[in-house]
N, C-alpha and C positions, 0 to 999 in steps of 0.2 A: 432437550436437544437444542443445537444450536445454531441457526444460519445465517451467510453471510451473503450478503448481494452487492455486488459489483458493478459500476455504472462507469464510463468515463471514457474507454479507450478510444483505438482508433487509428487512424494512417495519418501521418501529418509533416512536414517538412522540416528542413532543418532548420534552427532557431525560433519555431515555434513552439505553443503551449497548448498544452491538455492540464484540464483536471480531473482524476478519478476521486469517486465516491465508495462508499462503501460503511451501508447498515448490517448489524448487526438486531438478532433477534433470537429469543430462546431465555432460558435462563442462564441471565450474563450474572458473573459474581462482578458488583461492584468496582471493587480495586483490579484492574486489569488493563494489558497494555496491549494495544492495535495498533497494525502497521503495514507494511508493505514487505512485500521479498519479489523479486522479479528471476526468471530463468531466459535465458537466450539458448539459443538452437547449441545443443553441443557445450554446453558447461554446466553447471554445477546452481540451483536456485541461490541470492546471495540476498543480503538482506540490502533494503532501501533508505526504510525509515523508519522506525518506531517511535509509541507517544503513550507512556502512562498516564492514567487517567488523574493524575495529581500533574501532569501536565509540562513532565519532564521529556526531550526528546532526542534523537540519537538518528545519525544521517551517514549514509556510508561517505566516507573520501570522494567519490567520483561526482556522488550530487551535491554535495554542499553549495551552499551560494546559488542555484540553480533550480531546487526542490525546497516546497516546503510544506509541511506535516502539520495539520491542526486536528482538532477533534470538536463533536458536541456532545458533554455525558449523557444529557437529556434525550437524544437521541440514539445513544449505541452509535453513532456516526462517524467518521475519519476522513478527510478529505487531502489528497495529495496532492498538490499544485506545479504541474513540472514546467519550467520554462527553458530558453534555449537550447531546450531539444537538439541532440546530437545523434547520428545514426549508429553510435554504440548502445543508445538506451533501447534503443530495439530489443521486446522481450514481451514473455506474457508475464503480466504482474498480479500476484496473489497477494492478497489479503487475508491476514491473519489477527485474530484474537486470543489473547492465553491470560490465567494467572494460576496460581500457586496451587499445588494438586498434580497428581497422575493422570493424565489421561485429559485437562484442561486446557486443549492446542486447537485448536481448529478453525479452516482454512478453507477459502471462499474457491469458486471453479476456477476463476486465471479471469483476465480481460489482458486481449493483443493488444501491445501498443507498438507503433512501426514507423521508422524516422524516415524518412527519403526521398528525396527531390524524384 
């Protein structure tokens, strides 16, 4: 089995920064990529940021320049860094780890994060 613990969120204003964390633990297969996906009230979960563990990474349109995505393999670890906070990033943001296989997806409980003067 596999779980994920999420640390970081929060209430925070506009132009400011949060960072979420997020361990991983269980048995993780090696080669695998973790990342974020966020859902806001009334749409659709959409992805953030992803990071294979060979340390390739991939950021949606809206965070680029703004977020950014590392990992520690050693730790099963990923850490999101988001700065200039805008009240559209308002969402709860899941953490996800997956690799190659049926059924190797799995996705941490959510942590709120919440932009607003």
């Amino acid at each position: 089995q596999v779980q994920l613990v999420e640390s970081g969120g929060g209430l925070v204003q506009p132009g400011g920064s949060l960072r979420l964390s997020c361990a991983a633990s269980g048995s993780i297969f090696r080669l695998n990529t973790m990342g974020w996906y966020r859902q806001a009230p009334g749409k659709q979960r959409e992805l953030v940021a992803v990071i294979t563990s060979g340390g390739s990474s991939n950021y949606a349109d809206s965070v680029k320049g703004r977020f950014t995505l590392s990992r520690d393999n050693a730790k099963n670890t990923v850490y999101l860094q988001m700065n200039s906070l805008k009240p559209e990033d308002t969402a709860v943001y899941y953490c996800n780890i997956r690799w190659f296989g049926v059924g190797n997806d799995y996705w941490g409980q959510g942590t709120q994060v919440t932009v607003s003067s």
